[in-house]
C-alpha positions in Angstrom: 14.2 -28.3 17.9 10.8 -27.8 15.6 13.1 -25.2 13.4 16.8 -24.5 13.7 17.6 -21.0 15.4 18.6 -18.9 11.8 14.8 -20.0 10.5 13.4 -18.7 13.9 14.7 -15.7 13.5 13.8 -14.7 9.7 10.7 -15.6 11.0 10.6 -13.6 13.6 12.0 -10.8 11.4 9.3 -10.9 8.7 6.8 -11.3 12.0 8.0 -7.7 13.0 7.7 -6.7 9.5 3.8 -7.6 9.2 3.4 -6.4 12.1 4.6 -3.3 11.9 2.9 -2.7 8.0 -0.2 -3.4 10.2 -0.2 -1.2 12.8 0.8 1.9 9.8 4.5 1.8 11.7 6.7 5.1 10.5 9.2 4.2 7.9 12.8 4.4 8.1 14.4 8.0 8.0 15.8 9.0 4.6 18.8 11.1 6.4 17.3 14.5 6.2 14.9 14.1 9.2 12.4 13.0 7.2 10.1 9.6 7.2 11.2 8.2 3.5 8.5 5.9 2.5 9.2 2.8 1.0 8.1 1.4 -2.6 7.1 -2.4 -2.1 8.0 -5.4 0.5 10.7 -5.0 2.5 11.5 -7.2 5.2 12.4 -6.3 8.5 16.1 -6.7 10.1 15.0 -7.2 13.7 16.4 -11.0 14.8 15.3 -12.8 17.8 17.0 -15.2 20.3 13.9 -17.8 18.5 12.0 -17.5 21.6 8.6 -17.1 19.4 7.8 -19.3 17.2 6.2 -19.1 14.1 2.9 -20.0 14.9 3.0 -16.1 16.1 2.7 -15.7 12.5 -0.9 -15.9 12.1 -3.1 -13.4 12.3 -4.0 -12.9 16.3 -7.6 -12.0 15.5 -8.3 -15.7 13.4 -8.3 -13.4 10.1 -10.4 -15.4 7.3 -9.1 -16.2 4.2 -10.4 -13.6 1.3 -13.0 -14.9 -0.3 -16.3 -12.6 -0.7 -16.4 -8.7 0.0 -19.1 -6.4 -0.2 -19.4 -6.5 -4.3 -19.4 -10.4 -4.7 -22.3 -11.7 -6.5 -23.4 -8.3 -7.6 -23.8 -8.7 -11.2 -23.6 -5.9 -13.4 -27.4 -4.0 -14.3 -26.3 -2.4 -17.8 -23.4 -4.4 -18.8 -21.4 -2.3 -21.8 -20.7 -4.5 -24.8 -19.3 -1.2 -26.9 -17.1 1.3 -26.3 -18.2 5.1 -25.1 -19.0 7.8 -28.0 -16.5 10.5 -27.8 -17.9 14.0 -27.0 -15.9 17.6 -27.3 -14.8 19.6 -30.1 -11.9 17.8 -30.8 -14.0 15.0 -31.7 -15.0 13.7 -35.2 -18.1 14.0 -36.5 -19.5 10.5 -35.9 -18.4 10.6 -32.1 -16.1 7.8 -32.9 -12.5 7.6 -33.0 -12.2 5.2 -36.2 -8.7 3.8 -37.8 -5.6 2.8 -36.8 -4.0 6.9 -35.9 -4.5 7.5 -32.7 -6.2 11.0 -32.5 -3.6 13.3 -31.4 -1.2 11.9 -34.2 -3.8 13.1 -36.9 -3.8 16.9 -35.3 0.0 16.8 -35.0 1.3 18.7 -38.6 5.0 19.5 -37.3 7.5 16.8 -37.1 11.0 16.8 -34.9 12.8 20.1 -34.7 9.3 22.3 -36.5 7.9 21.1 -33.5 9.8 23.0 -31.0 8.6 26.1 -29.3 11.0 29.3 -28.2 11.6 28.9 -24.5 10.8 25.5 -24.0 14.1 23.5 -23.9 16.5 24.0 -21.8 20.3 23.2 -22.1 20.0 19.7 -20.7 18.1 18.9 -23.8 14.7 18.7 -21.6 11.6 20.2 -23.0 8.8 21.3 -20.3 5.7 20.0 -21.7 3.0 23.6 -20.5 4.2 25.7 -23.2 2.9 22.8 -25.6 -0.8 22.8 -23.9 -4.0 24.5 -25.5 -6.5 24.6 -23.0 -9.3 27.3 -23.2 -9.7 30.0 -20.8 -11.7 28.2 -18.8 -9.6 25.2 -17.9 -6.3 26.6 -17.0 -3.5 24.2 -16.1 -3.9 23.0 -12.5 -4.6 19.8 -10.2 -8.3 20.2 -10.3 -9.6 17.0 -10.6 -13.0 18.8 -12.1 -11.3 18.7 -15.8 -11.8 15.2 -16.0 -15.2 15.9 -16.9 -15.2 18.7 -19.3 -15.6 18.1 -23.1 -13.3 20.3 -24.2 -10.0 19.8 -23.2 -7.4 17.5 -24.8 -3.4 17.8 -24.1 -2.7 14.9 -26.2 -1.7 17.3 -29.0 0.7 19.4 -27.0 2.0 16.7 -25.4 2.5 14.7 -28.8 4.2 17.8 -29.9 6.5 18.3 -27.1 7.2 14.4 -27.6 8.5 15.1 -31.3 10.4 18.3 -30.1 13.0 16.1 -27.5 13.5 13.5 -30.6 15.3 16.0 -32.3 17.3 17.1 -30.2 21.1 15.9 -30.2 21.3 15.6 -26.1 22.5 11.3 -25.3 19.2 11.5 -23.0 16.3 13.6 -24.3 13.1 14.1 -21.7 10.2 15.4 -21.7 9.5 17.2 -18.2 5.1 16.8 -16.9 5.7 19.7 -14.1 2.9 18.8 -11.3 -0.6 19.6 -12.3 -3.4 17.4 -13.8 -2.9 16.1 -17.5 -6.1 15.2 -19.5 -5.3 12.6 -22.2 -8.0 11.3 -24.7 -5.8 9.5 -26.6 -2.0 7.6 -25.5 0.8 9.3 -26.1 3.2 7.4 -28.4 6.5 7.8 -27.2 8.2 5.8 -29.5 11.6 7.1 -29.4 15.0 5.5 -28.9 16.9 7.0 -25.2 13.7 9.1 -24.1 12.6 9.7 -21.1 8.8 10.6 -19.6 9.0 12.8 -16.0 7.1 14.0 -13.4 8.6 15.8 -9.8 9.7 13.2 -7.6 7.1 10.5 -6.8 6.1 8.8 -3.1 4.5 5.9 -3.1 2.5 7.5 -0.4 0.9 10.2 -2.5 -2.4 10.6 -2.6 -4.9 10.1 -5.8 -4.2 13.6 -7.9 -1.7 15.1 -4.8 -1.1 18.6 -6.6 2.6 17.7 -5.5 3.1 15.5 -8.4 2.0 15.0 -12.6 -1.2 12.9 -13.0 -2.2 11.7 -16.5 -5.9 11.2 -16.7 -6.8 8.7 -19.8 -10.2 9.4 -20.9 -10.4 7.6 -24.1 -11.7 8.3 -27.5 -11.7 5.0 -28.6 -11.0 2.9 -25.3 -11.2 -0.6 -27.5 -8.0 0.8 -29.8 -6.1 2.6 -27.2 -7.1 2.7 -24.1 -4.3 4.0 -21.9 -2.6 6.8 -21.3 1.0 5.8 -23.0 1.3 3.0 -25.8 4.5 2.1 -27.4 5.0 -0.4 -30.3 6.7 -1.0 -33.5 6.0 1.7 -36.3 6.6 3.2 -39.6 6.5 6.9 -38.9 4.9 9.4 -41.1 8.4 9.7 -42.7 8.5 6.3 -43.8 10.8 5.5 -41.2 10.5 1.8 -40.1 11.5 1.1 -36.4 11.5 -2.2 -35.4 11.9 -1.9 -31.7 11.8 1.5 -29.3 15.1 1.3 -27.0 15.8 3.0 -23.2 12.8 4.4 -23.1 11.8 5.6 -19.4 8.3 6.5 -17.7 9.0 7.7 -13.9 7.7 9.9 -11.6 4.3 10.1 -12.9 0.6 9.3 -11.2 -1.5 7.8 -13.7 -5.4 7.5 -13.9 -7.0 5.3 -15.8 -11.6 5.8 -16.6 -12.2 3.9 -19.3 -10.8 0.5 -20.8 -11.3 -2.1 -24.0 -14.2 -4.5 -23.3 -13.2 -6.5 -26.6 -9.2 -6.5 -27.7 -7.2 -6.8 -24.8 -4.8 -3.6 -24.0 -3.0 -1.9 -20.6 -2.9 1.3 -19.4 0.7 1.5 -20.0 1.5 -0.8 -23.1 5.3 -1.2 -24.1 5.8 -3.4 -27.1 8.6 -4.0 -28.8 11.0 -2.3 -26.1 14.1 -2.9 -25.1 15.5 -2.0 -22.7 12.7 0.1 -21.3 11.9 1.1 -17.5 8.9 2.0 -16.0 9.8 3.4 -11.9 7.9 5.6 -9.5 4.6 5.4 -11.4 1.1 4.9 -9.7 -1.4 3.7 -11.5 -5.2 3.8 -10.2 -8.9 3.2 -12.0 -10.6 6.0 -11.3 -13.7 6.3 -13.3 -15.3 8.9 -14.2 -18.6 7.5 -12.9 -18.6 4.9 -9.7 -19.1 1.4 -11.1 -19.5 -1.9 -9.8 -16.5 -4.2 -10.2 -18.2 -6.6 -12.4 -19.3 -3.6 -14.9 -15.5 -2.5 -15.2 -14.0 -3.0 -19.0 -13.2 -6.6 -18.6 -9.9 -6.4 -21.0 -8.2 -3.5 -19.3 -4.6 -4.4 -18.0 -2.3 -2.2 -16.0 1.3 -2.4 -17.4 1.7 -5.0 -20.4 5.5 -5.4 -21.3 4.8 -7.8 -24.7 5.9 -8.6 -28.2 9.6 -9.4 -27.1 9.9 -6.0 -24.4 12.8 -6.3 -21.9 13.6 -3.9 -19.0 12.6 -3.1 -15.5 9.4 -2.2 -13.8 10.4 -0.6 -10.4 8.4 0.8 -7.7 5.6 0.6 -8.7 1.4 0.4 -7.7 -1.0 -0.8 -9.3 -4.5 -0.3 -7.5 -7.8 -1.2 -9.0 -7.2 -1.8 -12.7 -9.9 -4.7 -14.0 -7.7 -7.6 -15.4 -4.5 -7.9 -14.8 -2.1 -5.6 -12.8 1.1 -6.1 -14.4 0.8 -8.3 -17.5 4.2 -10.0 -19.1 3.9 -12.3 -22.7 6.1 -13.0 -25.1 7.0 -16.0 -27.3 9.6 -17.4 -27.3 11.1 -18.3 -30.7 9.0 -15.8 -32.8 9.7 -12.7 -30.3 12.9 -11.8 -28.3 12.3 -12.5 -24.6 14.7 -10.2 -23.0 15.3 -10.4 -19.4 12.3 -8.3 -17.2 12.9 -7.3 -13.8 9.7 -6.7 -11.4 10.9 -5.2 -8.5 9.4 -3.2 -5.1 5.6 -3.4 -6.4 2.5 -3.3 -4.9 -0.5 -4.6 -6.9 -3.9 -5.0 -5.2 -7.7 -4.3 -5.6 -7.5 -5.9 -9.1 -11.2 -7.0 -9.1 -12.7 -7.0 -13.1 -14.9 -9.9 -14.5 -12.8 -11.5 -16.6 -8.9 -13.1 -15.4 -8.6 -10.3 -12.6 -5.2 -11.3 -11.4 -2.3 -9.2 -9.9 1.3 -10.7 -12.1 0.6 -12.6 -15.2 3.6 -14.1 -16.7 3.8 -15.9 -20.0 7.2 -15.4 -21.0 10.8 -16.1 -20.6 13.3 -14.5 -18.1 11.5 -12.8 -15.7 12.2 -12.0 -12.1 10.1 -10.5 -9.7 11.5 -9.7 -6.0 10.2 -7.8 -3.2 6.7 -7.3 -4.2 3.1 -7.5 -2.0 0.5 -8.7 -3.7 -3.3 -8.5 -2.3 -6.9 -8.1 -2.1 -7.5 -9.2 -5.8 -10.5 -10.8 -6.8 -12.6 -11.7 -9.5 -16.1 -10.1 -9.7 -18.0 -12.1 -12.8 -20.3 -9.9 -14.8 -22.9 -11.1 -17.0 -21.5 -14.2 -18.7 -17.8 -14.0 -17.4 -16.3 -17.3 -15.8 -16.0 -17.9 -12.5 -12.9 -20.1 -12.0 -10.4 -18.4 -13.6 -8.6 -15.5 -11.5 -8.1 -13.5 -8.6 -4.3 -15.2 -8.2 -1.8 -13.0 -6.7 0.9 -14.5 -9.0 -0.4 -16.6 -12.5 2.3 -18.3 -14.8 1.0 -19.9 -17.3 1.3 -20.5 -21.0 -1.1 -19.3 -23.9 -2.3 -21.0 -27.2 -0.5 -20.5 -30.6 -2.4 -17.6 -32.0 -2.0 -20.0 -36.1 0.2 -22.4 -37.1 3.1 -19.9 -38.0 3.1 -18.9 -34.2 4.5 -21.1 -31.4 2.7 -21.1 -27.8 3.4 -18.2 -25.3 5.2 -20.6 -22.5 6.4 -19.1 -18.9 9.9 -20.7 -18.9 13.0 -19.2 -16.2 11.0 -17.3 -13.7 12.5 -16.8 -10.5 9.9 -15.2 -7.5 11.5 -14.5 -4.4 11.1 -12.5 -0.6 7.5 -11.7 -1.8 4.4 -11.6 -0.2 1.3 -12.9 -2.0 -1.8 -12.4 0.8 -5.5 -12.3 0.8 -6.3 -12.9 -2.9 -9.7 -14.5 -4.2 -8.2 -17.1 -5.6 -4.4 -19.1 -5.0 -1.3 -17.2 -3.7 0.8 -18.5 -6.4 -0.6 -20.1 -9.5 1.0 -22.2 -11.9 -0.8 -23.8 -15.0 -1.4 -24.4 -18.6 -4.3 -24.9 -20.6 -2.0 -26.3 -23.6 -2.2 -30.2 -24.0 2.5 -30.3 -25.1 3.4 -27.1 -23.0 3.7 -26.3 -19.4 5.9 -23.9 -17.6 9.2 -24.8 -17.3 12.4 -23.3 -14.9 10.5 -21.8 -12.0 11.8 -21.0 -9.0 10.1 -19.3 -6.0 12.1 -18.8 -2.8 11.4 -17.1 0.1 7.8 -16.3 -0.7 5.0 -15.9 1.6 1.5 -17.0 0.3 -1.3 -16.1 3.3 -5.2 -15.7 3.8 -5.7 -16.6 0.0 -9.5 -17.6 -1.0 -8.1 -21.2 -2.3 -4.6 -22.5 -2.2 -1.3 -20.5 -0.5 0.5 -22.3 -4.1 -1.3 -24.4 -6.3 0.7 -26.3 -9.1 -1.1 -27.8 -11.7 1.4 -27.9 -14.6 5.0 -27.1 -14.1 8.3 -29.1 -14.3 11.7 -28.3 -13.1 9.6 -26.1 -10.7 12.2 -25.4 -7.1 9.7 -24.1 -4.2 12.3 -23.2 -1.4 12.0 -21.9 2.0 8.4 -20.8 0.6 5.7 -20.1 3.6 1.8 -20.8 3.6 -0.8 -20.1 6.3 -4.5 -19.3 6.7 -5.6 -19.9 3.4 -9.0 -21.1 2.4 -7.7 -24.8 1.3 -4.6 -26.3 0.9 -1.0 -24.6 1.9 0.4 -26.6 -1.3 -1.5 -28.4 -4.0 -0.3 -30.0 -6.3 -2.5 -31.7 -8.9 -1.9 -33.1 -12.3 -5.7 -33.4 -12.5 -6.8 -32.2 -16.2 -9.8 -32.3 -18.8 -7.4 -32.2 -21.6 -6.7 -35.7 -22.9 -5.0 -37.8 -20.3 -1.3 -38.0 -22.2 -1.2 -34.1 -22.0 2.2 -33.0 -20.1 1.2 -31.7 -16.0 4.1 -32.1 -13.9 6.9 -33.1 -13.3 10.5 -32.3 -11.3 9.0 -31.0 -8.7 10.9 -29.9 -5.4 9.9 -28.6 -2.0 12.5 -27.5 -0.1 12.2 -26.4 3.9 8.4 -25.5 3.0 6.2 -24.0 6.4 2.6 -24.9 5.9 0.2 -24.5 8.7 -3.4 -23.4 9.7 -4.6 -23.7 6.1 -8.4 -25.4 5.3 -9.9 -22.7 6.9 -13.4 -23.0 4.5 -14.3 -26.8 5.8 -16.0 -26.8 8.6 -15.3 -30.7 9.4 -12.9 -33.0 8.4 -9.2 -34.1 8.5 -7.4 -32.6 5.7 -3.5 -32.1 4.5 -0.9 -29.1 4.5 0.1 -30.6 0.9 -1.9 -32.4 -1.1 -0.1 -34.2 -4.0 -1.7 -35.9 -7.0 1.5 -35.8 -9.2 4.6 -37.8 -9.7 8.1 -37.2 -10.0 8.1 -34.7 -6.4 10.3 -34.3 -4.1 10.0 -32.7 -0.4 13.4 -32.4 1.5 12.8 -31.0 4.8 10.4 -28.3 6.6 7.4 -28.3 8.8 3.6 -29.4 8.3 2.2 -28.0 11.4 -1.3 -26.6 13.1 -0.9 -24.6 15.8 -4.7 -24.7 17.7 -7.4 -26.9 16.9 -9.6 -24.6 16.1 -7.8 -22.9 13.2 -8.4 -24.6 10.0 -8.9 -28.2 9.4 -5.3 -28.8 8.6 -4.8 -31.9 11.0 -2.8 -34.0 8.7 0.9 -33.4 7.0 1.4 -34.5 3.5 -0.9 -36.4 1.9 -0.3 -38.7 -1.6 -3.7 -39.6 -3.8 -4.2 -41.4 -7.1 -6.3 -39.3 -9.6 -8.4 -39.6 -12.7 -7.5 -37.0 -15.5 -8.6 -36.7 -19.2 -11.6 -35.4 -20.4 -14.8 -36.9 -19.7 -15.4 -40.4 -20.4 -12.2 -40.7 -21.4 -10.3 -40.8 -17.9 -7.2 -42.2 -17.0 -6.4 -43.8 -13.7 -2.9 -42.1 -12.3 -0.9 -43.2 -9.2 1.7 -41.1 -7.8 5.2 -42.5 -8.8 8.8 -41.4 -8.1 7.8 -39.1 -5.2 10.8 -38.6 -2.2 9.6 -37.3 0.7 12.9 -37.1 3.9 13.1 -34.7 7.1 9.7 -33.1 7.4 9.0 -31.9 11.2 5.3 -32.3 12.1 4.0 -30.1 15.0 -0.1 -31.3 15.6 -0.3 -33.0 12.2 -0.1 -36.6 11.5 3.0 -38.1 9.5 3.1 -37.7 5.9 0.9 -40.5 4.0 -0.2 -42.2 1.0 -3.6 -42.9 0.7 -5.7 -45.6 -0.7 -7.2 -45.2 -3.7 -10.5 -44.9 -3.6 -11.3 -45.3 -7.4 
C-alpha cells in the first residue's frame, strides 16, 4: 500500500476538516442548543475505511500558491517617516507626546486606594472601569465607532485610575471589569501589577469588528513611536520608588482590540508584555483598523501585534490577530541575560499580516516555546519605499537575532516544538527556519504534524537549524519546493547552517507550481548530516506543479562573494520513501 490505513485516515480526517472550514460548515454545539465557535485549528474526528487518498487533499479547483494580491507592487505615495502630531485638549502644547511618561500617568495624581471611587468595587474585589471615565456630554459611553475620530476624548486616565484602585485592594485576584462599549485609548494602559486581571464580557472568536456585545479598546496614539499600543507592560520603578523587576499573573481576556496607528522607527506591539511571568493573554482580537484607509505598504512598518520579550513567560490562547503590519505574534528573549520561561501559543489564528518591513505571522527568537493548534494565512509582505523584498511574509519564522554590544549574547530560537498546525497561503515559506548570525543557528526544533500549503515559496524551508525533528509534517501546492533545505549562505563559508536534520514520514506533493517547465524535486537538499526515514514524494496529475522528481541531493557554493566554498552533501541517510509519479530519490552531479 502507498500509505498504511491509520495515515489514510488522519488524512482523510484533516480532509473533512478543510473542507468543512471551507464551505463555512456550523460548529460543534456547546450543549445549550447553541453553535459554539471555535478559537483556532481544530482537526476533524471523522475516519475513513482509507478509500481516498490523499491526493484528495488538494485544492479541487488547482488553487495557486499566494503570491501577488490586489496591493502588490503598489508602493506607497506619501510614505510617513514621523510619527502623527497629537490633537485634542488633552494634548500638550507642542502637539507632541515627549519623555518617557506615558500621558495618562502624568494626569493620574491619586495612587492605590485614593484612587478608588464609592460604588465602584464590588465584593469580589472587581472594580468596573465606567465610573472612572470622563467623557464630555457629547460623547457618552457607547459602541459607536464615530469616537474614534473626535479630539476630545481620552479614557486613558480613568482607566489608569481604575488600574491603581484594584492594586490596592487585598482580594488574591484583583480585576478590572471593560463592560461592552467602545474604549478610546491615546496612550497604553500600564498594568503593571502582580495577580491582575484585564476583562471584557465573554469573547467569540466570531464577533464582529466593534460588536456592541463585547469591550473594544481603540489605540489612537499620542506618541505611536513610544507607545503605540493599547496595553504595555514592563519593568518599573513606580512613582513611589518602588522597583519591580518583573510583573507576575497578569491576565488580558475577553477584550476586542483596535489598533490605528503604530511606530515607524523603534519597534513595539500592540500588546507588549515585558518582563512577565507568568502572564496570559486569551479571548482577545486584535485588528488594524486605521483611522484613514491606507495601502499595505504605507502601514507603520515596526508595528507588532503581541510581543512577549525581555524574559516573559505564560500563555497566549485564543487568540486573532488580523492585519497588524509586522509581525502577528512576536516572541524574543535571550537566553543567558534574560529568563526564557516556557510560552505556550495555542488555538490562534493570525493572518492578513501584510506591512513593508518583516511582515510575518509567528516570530520566535527565544527558548521554550510551543505553539499547537494554530492557522496561519494570507500574510504577505507589501515593500514600501525602500523596504526589502526578501525578507517576510512566512507563516512561521524562527530565527536568531544579533547581540545588541558585547555585554549581550545573541537572541537564539532553541526548544521550539510546532505541532497539528496549519500554515497555508503565505507570501513567502510555510515554515521558516534561519539565522543571519555567522556561530548561532536555531537549535531543538521540532515540528510534527504540521500542514504547510499554497505558500508563495517553500511549504518548509531550512536554512540554518540543527537537531531540527520534522515528523509526519505535510506540504502541497506551494510555489516551489515542499522541503528545502539549503546551507547556501553569504556569510563566510565556515559560518554554522545545518546540521542533524531529520525527516520523518514527510508527504510532499504537487509543489513547483511557479515553473512553468522543467523537472524539479519534492525536497531539495543542499546540506549534510540529514536524514529522511520514510514517507511519500508524490504528484498526483501531470498538470499540477512541476514536481516530477522525489528527493533530490546538490553540491553548493556558500560564502560571500568571491570568497565561495565548494560544499558536497555528506552523511545524508535516506530509507523507505514511497514515490507515487515521481522518480527515485537522487544525487546529482555537480555542476560546479
Amino acid at each position: 500500500m502507498l500509505l498504511d490505513q491509520r495515515f489514510v485516515k488522519t488524512l482523510i480526517g484533516a480532509l473533512f476538516a478543510l473542507v468543512s472550514a471551507r464551505a463555512g460548515a456550523t460548529p460543534v454545539s456547546d450543549g445549550s442548543g447553541h453553535a459554539a465557535a471555535e478559537w483556532g485549528h481544530h482537526s476533524s474526528a471523522v475516519e475513513s475505511a482509507g478509500s481516498a487518498s490523499f491526493c484528495s487533499l488538494d485544492a479541487p479547483d488547482a488553487e495557486p500558491p499566494f503570491v501577488t494580491d490586489e496591493a502588490t507592487g503598489l508602493a506607497c505615495p506619501d510614505y510617513a517617516t514621523e510619527s502623527p502630531l497629537c490633537t485634542g485638549p488633552f494634548c500638550p502644547a507642542s502637539g507632541v507626546c515627549l519623555g518617557t511618561r506615558t500621558l495618562h500617568e502624568d494626569l493620574n495624581t491619586c495612587l492605590g486606594a485614593r484612587c478608588c471611587l464609592p460604588g465602584s468595587v464590588d465584593p469580589d474585589g472587581v472594580v468596573d472601569v465606567l465610573p472612572y471615565l470622563a467623557r464630555p456630554a457629547e460623547w457618552p459611553f457607547s459602541a459607536d465607532a464615530s469616537v474614534d475620530h473626535s479630539t476630545s476624548v481620552d479614557d486613558s486616565p480613568g482607566i489608569a485610575r481604575a488600574i491603581e484602585c484594584a492594586a490596592s485592594l487585598s482580594a488574591r485576584r484583583r480585576t478590572v471589569a471593560f463592560p461592552a462599549g467602545r474604549y478610546v485609548l491615546r496612550t497604553p494602559l500600564r498594568p503593571h501589577y502582580d495577580a491582575l486581571t484585564l476583562e471584557g464580557p465573554e469573547l467569540s472568536p466570531d464577533a464582529d469588528p466593534g460588536d456592541p456585545g463585547t469591550a473594544t479598546l481603540v489605540a489612537i496614539p499620542c506618541n505611536p513611536e513610544q507607545y503605540p499600543g493599547a496595553i504595555q507592560v514592563t519593568r518599573v520603578i513606580r512613582r513611589d520608588g518602588t522597583v519591580v523587576e518583573a510583573v507576575r499573573g497578569l491576565r488580558i481576556r475577553n477584550l476586542q482590540i483596535a489598533l490605528t496607528e503604530g511606530p515607524r522607527k523603534i519597534a513595539n506591539s500592540g500588546i507588549q508584555l515585558n518582563t512577565c511571568s507568568e502572564c496570559r493573554v486569551e479571548n482577545v482580537i486584535m485588528r488594524y483598523s486605521p483611522l484613514a484607509p491606507q495601502l499595505p505598504s504605507c502601514k507603520p512598518r515596526n508595528l507588532d501585534g503581541i510581543g512577549f520579550t525581555w524574559g516573559t513567560g505564560g500563555v497566549i490562547r485564543n487568540v486573532i490577530v488580523d492585519g497588524v503590519p509586522k509581525g502577528g505574534i512576536y516572541l524574543s528573549s535571550i537566553a543567558g541575560y534574560h529568563d526564557t520561561p516556557p510560552i505556550l501559543v495555542e488555538n490562534c489564528e493570525i493572518k492578513n499580516i501584510d506591512g513593508p518591513l518583516g511582515a510575518t505571522a509567528i516570530k520566535i527568537v527565544t527558548a521554550n516555546v510551543t505553539v499547537r493548534n494554530c492557522e496561519v494565512h494570507h500574510n504577505m509582505i507589501h515593500p514600501g519605499n525602500g523596504s526589502r523584498t526578501d525578507n517576510g511574509g512566512h507563516g512561521l519564522w524562527i530565527s536568531t537575532l544579533p547581540r545588541r554590544s558585547a555585554e549581550i549574547p545573541s537572541a537564539v530560537a532553541e526548544n521550539v516544538l510546532v505541532q497539528d498546525s496549519y500554515f497555508h497561503h503565505n507570501g513567502g515559506a510555510g515554515v521558516m527556519l534561519a539565522s543571519g548570525i555567522e556561530e548561532d543557528r536555531p537549535t531543538g526544533i521540532r515540528i510534527k504534524r504540521v500542514m504547510s500549503a499554497y505558500n508563495g515559496t517553500h511549504g518548509v524551508h531550512v536554512e540554518a537549524g540543527t537537531g531540527v525533528t520534522l515528523r509526519d509534517i505535510w506540504s502541497w501546492g506551494n510555489g516551489y519546493y515542499g522541503v528545502l533545505l539549503t546551507s547556501r549562505t553569504t556569510l563566510p563559508a565556515s559560518s554554522v547552517r545545518i546540521g542533524d536534520v531529520t525527516l520523518e514520514a514527510p508527504l510532499v506533493f504537487n509543489n513547483i507550481l511557479r515553473h512553468t517547465s522543467g523537472s524539479y524535486p519534492g525536497i531539495r537538499i543542499e546540506a549534510s548530516d540529514v536524514t529522511i526515514r520514510g514517507g511519500t514524494v508524490a504528484r498526483c496529475e501531470l498538470s499540477r506543479g512541476r514536481q516530477s522528481r522525489s528527493i533530490q541531493q546538490q553540491c553548493w557554493l556558500s560564502g560571500p562573494a568571491g570568497a565561495q566554498v565548494l560544499f558536497h552533501p555528506e552523511d545524508n541517510v535516506i530509507s523507505g520513501v514511497s514515490t507515487y509519479g515521481t522518480s527515485a530519490p537522487e544525487v546529482l552531479s555537480c555542476p560546479y
